[in-house]
TORMINU-672598 format. One record per atom (N, C-alpha, C): residue number from 1; residue in one letter; x, y, z. Coordinates in steps of 0.1 Angstrom, whole numbers, plus 5000, padded with zeros to 4 digits. Example, Ala and Ser with C-alpha at 12.3 -4.5 7.8 and 13.67 -1.06 7.14 Angstrom:
<pts>
<pt kepa="1" rovo="A" xx="5132" yy="4943" zz="5078"/>
<pt kepa="1" rovo="A" xx="5123" yy="4955" zz="5078"/>
<pt kepa="1" rovo="A" xx="5132" yy="4967" zz="5078"/>
<pt kepa="2" rovo="S" xx="5128" yy="4978" zz="5071"/>
<pt kepa="2" rovo="S" xx="5137" yy="4989" zz="5071"/>
<pt kepa="2" rovo="S" xx="5129" yy="5000" zz="5079"/>
</pts>
This chain:
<pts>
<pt kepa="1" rovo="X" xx="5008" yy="4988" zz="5000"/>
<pt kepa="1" rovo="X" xx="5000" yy="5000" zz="5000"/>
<pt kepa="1" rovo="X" xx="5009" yy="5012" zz="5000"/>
<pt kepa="2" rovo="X" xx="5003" yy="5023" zz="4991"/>
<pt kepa="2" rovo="X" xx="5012" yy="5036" zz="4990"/>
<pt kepa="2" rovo="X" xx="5011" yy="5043" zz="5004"/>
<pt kepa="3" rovo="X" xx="5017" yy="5053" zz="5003"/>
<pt kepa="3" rovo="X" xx="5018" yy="5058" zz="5015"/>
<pt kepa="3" rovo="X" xx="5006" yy="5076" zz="5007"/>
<pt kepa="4" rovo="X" xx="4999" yy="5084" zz="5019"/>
<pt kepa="4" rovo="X" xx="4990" yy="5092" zz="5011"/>
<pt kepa="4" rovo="X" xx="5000" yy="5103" zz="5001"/>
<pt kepa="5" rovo="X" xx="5010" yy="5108" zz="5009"/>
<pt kepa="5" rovo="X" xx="5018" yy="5114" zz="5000"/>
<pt kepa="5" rovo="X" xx="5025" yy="5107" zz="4990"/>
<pt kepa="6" rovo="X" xx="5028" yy="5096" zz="4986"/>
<pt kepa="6" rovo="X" xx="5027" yy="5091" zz="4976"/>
<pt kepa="6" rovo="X" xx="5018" yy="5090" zz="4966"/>
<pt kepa="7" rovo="X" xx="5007" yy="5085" zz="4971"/>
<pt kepa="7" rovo="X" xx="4992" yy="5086" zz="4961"/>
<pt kepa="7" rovo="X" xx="4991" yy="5103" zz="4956"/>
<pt kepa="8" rovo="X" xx="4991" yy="5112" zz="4966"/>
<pt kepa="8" rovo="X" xx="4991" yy="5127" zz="4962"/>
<pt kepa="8" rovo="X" xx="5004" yy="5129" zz="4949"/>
<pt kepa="9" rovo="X" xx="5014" yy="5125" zz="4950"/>
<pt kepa="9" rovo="X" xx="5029" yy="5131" zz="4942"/>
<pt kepa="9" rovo="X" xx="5019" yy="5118" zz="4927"/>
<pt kepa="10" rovo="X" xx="5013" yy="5111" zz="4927"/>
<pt kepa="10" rovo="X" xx="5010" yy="5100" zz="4919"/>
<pt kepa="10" rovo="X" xx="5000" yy="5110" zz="4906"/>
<pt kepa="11" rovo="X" xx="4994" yy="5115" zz="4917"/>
<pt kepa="11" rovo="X" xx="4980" yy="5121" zz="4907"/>
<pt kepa="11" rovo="X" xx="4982" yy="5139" zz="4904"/>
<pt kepa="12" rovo="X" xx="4991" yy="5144" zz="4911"/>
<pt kepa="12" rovo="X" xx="5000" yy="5153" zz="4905"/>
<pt kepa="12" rovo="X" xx="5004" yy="5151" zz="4893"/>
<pt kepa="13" rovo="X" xx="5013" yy="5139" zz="4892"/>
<pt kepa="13" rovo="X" xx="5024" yy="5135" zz="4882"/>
<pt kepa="13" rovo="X" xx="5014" yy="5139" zz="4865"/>
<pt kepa="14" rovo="X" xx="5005" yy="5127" zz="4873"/>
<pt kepa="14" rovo="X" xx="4997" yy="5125" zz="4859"/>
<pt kepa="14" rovo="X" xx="4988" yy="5132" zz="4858"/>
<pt kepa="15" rovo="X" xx="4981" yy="5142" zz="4863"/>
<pt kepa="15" rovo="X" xx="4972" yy="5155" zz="4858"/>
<pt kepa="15" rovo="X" xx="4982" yy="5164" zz="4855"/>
<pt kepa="16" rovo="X" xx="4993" yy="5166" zz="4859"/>
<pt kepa="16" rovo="X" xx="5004" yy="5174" zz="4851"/>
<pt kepa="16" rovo="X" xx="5011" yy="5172" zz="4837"/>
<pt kepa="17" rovo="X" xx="5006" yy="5161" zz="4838"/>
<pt kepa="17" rovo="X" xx="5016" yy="5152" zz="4821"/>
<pt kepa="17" rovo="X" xx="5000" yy="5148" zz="4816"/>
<pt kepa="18" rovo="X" xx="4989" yy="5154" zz="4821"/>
<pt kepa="18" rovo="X" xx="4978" yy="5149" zz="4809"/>
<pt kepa="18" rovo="X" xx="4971" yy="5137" zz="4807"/>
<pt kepa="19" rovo="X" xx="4977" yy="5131" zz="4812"/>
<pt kepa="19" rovo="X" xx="4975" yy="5115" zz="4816"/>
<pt kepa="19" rovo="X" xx="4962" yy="5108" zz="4825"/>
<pt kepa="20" rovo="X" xx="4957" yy="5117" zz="4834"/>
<pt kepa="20" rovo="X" xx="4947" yy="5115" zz="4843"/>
<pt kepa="20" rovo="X" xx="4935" yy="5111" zz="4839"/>
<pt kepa="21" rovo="X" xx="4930" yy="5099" zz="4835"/>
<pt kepa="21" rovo="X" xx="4920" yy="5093" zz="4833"/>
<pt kepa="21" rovo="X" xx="4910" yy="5092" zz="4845"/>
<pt kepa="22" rovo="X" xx="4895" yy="5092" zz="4844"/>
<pt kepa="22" rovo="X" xx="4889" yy="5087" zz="4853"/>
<pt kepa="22" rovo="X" xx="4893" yy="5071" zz="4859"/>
<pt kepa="23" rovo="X" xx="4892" yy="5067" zz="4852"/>
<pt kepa="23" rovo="X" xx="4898" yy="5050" zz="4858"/>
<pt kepa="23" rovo="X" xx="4912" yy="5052" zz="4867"/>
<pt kepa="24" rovo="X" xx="4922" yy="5063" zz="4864"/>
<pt kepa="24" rovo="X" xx="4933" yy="5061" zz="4872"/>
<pt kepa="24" rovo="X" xx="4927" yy="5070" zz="4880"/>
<pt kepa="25" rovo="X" xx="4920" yy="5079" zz="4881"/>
<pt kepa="25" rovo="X" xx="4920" yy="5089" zz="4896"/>
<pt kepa="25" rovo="X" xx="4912" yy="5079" zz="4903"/>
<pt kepa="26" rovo="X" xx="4900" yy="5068" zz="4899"/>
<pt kepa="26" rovo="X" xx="4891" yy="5060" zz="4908"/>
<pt kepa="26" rovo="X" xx="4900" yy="5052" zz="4917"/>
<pt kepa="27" rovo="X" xx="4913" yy="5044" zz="4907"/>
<pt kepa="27" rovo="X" xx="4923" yy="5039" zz="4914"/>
<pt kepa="27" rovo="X" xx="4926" yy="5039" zz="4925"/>
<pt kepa="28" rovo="X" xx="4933" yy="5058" zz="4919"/>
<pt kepa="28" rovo="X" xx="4943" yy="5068" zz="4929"/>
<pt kepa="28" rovo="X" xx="4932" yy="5064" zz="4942"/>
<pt kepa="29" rovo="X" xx="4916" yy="5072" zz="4941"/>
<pt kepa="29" rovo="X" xx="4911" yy="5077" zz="4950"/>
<pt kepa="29" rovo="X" xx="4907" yy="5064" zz="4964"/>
<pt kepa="30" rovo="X" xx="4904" yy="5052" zz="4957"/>
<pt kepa="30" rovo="X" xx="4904" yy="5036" zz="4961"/>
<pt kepa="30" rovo="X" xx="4920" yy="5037" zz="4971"/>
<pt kepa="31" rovo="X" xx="4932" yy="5040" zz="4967"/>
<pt kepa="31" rovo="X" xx="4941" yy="5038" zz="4972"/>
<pt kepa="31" rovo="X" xx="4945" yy="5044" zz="4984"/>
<pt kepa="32" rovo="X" xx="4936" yy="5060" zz="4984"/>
<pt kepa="32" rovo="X" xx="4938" yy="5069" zz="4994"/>
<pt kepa="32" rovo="X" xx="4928" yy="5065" zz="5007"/>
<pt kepa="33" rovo="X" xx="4918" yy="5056" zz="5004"/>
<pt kepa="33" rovo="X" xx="4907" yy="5055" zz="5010"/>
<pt kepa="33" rovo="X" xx="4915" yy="5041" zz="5025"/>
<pt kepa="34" rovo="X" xx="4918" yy="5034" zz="5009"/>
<pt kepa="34" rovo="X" xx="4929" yy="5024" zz="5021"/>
<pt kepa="34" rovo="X" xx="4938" yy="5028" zz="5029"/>
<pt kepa="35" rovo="X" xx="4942" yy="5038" zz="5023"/>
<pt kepa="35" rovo="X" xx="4955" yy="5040" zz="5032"/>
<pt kepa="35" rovo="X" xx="4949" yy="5052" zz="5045"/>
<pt kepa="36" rovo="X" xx="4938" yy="5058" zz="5044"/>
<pt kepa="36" rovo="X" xx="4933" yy="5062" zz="5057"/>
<pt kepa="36" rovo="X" xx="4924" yy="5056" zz="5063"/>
<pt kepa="37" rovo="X" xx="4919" yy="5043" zz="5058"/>
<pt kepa="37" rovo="X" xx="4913" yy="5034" zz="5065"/>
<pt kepa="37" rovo="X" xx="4924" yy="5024" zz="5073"/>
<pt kepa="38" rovo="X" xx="4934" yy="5025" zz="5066"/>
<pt kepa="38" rovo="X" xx="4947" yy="5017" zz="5078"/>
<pt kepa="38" rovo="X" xx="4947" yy="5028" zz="5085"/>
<pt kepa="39" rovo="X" xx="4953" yy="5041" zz="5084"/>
<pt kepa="39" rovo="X" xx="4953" yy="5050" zz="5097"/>
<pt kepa="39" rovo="X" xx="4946" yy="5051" zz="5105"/>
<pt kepa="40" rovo="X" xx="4930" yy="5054" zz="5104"/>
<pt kepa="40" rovo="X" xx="4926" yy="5053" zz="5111"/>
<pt kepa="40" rovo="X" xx="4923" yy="5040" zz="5122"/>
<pt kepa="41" rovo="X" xx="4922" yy="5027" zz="5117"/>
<pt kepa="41" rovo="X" xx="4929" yy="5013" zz="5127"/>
<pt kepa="41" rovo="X" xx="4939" yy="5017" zz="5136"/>
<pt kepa="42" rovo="X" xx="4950" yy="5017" zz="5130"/>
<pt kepa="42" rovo="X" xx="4962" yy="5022" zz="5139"/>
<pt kepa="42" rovo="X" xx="4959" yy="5032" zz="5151"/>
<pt kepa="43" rovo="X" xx="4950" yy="5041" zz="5142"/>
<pt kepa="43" rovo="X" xx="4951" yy="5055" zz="5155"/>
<pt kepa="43" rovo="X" xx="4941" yy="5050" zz="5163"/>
<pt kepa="44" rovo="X" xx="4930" yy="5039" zz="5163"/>
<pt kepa="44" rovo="X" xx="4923" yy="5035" zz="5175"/>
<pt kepa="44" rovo="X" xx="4936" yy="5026" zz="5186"/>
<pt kepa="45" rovo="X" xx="4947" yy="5019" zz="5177"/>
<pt kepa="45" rovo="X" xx="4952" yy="5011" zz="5187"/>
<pt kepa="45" rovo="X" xx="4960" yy="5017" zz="5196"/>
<pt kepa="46" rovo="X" xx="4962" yy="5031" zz="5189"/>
<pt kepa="46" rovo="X" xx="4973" yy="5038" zz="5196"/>
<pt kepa="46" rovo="X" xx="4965" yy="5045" zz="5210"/>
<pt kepa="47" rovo="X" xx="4951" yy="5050" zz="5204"/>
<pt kepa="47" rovo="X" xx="4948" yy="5057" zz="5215"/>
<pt kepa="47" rovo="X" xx="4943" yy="5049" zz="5225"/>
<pt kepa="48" rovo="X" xx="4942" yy="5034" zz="5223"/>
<pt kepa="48" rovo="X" xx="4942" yy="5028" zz="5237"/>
<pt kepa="48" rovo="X" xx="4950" yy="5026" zz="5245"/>
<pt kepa="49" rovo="X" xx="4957" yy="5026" zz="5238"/>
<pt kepa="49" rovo="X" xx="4976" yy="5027" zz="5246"/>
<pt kepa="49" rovo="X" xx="4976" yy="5040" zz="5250"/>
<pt kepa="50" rovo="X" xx="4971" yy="5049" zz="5244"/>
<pt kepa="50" rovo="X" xx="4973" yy="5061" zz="5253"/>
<pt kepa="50" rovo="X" xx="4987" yy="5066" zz="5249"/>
<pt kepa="51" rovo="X" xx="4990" yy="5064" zz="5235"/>
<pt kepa="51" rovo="X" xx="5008" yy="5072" zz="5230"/>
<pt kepa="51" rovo="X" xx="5003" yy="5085" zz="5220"/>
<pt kepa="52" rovo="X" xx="5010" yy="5097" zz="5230"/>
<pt kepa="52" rovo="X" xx="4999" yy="5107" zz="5227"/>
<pt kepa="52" rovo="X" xx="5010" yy="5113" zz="5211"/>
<pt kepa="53" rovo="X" xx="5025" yy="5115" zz="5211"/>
<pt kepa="53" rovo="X" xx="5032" yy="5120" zz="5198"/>
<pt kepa="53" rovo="X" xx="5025" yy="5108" zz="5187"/>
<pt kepa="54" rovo="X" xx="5030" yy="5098" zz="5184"/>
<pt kepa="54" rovo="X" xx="5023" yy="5093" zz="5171"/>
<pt kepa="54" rovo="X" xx="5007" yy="5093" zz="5170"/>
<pt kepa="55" rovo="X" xx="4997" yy="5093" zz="5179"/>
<pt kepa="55" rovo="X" xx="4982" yy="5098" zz="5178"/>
<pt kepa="55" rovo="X" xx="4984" yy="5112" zz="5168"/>
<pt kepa="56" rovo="X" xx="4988" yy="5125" zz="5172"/>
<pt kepa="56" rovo="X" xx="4989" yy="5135" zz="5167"/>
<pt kepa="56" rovo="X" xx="4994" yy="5138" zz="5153"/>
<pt kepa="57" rovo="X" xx="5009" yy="5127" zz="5150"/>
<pt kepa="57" rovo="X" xx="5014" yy="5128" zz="5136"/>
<pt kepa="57" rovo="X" xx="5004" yy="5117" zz="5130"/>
<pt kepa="58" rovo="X" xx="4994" yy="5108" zz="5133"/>
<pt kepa="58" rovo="X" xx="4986" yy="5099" zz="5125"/>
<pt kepa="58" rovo="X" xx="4972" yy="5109" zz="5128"/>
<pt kepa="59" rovo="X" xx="4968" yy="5115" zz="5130"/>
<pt kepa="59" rovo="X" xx="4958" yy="5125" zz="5129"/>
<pt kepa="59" rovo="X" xx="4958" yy="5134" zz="5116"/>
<pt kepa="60" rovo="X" xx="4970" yy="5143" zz="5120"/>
<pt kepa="60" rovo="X" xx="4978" yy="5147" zz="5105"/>
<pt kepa="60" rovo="X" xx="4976" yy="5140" zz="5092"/>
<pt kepa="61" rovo="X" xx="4984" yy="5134" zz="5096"/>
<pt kepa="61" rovo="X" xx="4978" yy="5123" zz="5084"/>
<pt kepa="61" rovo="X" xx="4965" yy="5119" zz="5081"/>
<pt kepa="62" rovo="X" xx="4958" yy="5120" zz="5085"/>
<pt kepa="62" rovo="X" xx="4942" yy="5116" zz="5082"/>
<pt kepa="62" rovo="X" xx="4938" yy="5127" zz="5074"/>
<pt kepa="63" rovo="X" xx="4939" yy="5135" zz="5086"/>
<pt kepa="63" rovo="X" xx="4936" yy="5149" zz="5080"/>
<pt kepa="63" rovo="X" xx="4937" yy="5154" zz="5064"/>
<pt kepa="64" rovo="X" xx="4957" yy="5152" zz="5061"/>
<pt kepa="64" rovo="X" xx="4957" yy="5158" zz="5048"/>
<pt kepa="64" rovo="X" xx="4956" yy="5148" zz="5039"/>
<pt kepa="65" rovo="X" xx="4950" yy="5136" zz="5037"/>
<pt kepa="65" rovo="X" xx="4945" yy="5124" zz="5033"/>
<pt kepa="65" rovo="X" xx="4929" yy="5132" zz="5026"/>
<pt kepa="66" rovo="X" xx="4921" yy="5135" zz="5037"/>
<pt kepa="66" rovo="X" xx="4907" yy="5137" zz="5037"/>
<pt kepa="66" rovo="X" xx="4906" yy="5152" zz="5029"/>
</pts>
């Protein structure tokens, strides 16, 4: 699974070079969905642990994901 800033630098690439089909942004958009659907997993296990620095950098991440 990409990471979301990779999916972002992905669909840059290719709406910048012309390339951007609907089939590839459904892809892109499918990929971004995973990849804050794992974060958000993670960030429930974290906050039961109660580890409050990576809660806040995987929030971020949600965030500029959404």
């Amino acid at each position: 699974m990409l990471s979301c800033s990779s999916i972002k630098q992905q669909y840059e690439q290719l709406r910048n070079q012309g390339n951007l089909t609907i089939e590839k942004a459904v892809h892109l958009y499918n990929d971004v969905q995973g990849s804050l659907d794992a974060h958000r997993l993670e960030l429930k296990g974290l906050q039961k642990k109660g580890d409050s620095d990576p809660i806040e950098h995987l929030q971020q991440h949600i965030a500029d994901g959404e």
